[in-house]
Phi, psi and omega in degrees: 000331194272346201266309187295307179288001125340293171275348167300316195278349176263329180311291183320329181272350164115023227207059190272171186187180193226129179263139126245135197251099220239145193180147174299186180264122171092015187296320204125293162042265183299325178321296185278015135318271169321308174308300201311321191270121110210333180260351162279330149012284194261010188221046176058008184264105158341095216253174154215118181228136175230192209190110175289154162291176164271325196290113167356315209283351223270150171306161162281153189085320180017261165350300163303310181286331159315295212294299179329326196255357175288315185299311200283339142017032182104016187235012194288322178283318191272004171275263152021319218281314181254025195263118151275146218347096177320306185307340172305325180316302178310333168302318190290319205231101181296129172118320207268148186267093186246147157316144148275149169261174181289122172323303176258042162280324193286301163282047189237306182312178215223136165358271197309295166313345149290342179296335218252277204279012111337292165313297169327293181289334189270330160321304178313319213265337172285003175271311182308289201303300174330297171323324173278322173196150189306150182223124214214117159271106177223121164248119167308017207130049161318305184291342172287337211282155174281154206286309159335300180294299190320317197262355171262003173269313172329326195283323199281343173312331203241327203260333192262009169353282197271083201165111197299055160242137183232084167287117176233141191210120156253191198192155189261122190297323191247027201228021178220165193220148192283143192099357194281118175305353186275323162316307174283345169305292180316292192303328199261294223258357193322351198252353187288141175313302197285350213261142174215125172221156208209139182238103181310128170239184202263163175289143199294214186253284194325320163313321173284302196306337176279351164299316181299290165349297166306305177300298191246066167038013177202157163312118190267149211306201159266353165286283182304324164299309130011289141345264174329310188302299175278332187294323192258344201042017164097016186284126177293326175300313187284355153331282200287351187244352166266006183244099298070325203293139169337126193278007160274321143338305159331289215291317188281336179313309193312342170267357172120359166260101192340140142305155162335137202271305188227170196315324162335296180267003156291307182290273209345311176328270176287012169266274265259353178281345196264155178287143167344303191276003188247001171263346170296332144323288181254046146287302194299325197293305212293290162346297192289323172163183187293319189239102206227137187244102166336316213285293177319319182302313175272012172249311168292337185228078171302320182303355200228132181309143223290310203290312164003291201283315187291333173290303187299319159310325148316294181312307185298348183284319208290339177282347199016090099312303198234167136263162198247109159258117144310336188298306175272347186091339170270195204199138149216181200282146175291340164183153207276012174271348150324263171319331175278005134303320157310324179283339170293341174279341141331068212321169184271347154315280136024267194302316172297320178313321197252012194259347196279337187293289182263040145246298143021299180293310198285306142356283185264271206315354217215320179052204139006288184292355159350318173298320211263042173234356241269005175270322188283319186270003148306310173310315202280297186304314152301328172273348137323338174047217192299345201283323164323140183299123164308297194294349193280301195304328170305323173288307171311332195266292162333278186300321155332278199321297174324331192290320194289334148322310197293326207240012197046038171255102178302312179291339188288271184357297190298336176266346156324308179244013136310324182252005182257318172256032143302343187254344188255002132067208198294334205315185166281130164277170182232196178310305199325274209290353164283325164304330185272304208276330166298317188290308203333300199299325168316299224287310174306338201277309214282332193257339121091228239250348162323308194231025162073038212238120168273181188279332144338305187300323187293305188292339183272352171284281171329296190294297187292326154307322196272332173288324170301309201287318185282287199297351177236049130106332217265075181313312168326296186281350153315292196294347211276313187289329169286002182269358185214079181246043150292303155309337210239059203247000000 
């Protein structure tokens, strides 16, 4: 912690830079977040906070786009005046009332030159926001994150030297695979001056026993600390979910019957205390993602009475399971090893029934803005497998992938349209499916050796658009693919 306020206090001195703060689940991570902003606070500093989801579907920027709307917040005209190209904010975050330039200057641009001045703007705009008062950005859950957001941290790791801004951000260390863009994250800025990154270990024995003390109201014998002690390696969340446990179960521990061996069979624990409708619930709930709106939940399960649901929801809050933001009206989970425990207790049959249900449900709740969702229900609906309508899932994947192009973000891309054109199998192409093996072959060229993709691979995806496109006449796509004959080899 003295290492973060450490670095908080040179952000302040005009001296910005970026902390990762890396730890198993349930290490502390946010706890020591949750410090940190309560003492920049208390020390005048412009606190902002975001979250990569876990849930597939989330848009590129995601994360950027939380923060874009906590600065701009009631701040849009006197921010903006020194922002270079505003309008990419909007893009990141739909909805914020920023000036446009004329649309077709915009599509005139090239991947890449929509990437640098994305980047340019959201620089532009913590540099604006900074002038007033120093400023500290904690993004959350860095291994969730889309290759966009990473890679706009890398720029500002370079671009925020001189600027009372301090970016901290965590991630679970052992939850990325080589080829992970947070891997190139690491790796670009480790040599930087301003960069400080820090690794959360578990609590010592004393430090548990005053945890346990604290949850149930007494000291635990030496036997149980013990226990506790060796079962958890002191990480507090798995602390905190075996001194939770029903007390008779507490109670037969104390004669020799193991504890839960890892956080998994903790939560288990206390899944097994809810009633039948209320774990049924939150099946449906754990599925749609960490942050879920009863209005979806009841589109999945019609069948079960309005009070039903409500009684299951009650529980689940009187249980901390799940918590409540009033504010938007939804609910998540208290912390997401929780959920990926329901899901995992989900048969695998099940589980496609029920990832087809809520998309389906996510579908019909979203209407008319459907288009602007079209990355989760690309997720849901693809994770649904055969059981999902083949072309809805082809479109949605389709249409993911484009977006995700339109903003350069590859990896996101490259896994869209991957399954879109996994999906168009042997068959005839149409425009459509020449439109998937054309982004495929961009994406592939962009993400190279990364995702394990040769350059063989990229042209033979682009050469099969372009084959298509000359023979049934569809000159547009002639030209837009001979325009890019870095690929067309």
């Amino acid at each position: 912690m003295s290492d973060l306020r450490d670095a908080l206090a040179r952000a302040g001195s005009g001296s910005g830079g970026v902390s990762l703060v890396s730890g198993d689940p349930g290490i502390g991570k946010t706890r020591t977040l949750q410090e940190l902003a309560g003492f920049a606070e208390a020390s005048n500093v412009q606190v902002h906070w975001a979250r990569c989801p876990e849930d597939r579907g989330a848009p590129p920027y995601w994360p950027w786009s939380q923060i874009i709307r906590s600065i701009v917040a009631g701040n849009v005209d006197s921010l903006l005046d020194t922002v270079p190209y505003p309008e990419h904010l909007r893009s990141i975050a739909p909805g914020v009332a920023i000036r446009t330039v004329d649309d077709d200057i915009a599509s005139t641009l090239t991947p890449d030159q929509v990437r640098f001045q994305t980047n340019a703007a959201v620089s532009g705009l913590l540099r604006a926001a900074g002038s007033a008062s120093p400023l500290l950005i904690l993004i959350e859950d860095l291994h969730n994150g889309d290759s966009a957001s990473l890679r706009l941290i890398e720029v500002l790791a370079r671009d925020l030297v001189d600027v009372p801004v301090l970016i901290v951000s965590t991630y679970r260390d052992r939850e990325f695979e080589p080829g992970h863009p947070l891997g190139s994250l690491l790796g670009s800025v480790a040599a930087l001056p301003n960069f400080d990154r820090l690794h959360l270990t578990g609590l010592g024995r004393t430090e548990v026993a005053e945890l346990v003390r604290d949850i149930t109201g007494a000291r635990p014998s030496a036997r149980r600390l013990s226990d506790i002690f060796e079962r958890t390696a002191g990480n507090p969340f798995f602390v905190l979910e075996v001194a939770r446990e029903p007390a008779d179960l507490s109670q037969t521990s104390e004669i020799g019957r193991p504890l839960p061996r890892n956080v998994r069979d903790a939560v288990g624990v206390r899944l097994d205390a809810l009633s039948t409708p209320t774990t049924e619930y939150l099946s449906v709930a754990a599925v749609t993602g960490r942050v879920f709106d009863p209005a979806v939940i009841r589109l999945v399960m019609p069948e079960s009475e309005q009070q039903e649901l409500l009684n299951s929801l009650d529980q689940a809050l009187d249980h901390q399971i799940v918590e409540s933001d009033e504010e938007q009206g939804l609910y998540k989970f208290t912390h997401d090893l929780v959920r990926e425990t329901i899901v995992s207790r989900i048969p695998g049959g099940d589980l496609l029934v029920a990832h087809l249900a809520v998309g389906e449900a996510l579908e019909h709740h979203y209407g008319d803005s459907a288009d602007d969702h079209v990355d989760e229900l690309a997720h849901h609906f693809g994770e649904a497998g055969e059981l999902a309508d083949t072309d809805r899932t082809f479109s949605y994947s389709l249409a993911a992938g484009r977006r995700a192009l339109a903003v350069s973000a590859y990896y996101d891309a490259y896994g869209f349209l991957k399954r879109a054109v996994e999906l168009l199998g042997n068959g005839a192409l149409d425009d459509r499916g020449a439109e998937a093996h054309f982004g495929l072959g961009r994406t592939q060229e962009a993400v190279g050796v990364a995702m394990g993709v040769s350059p063989l691979e990229a042209a033979q995806s682009v050469r099969t658009a372009f084959d298509y496109c000359e023979e049934s006449g569809n000159s547009d796509g002639v030209i837009a693919i001979a325009g890019r004959p870095s690929v067309l080899q």
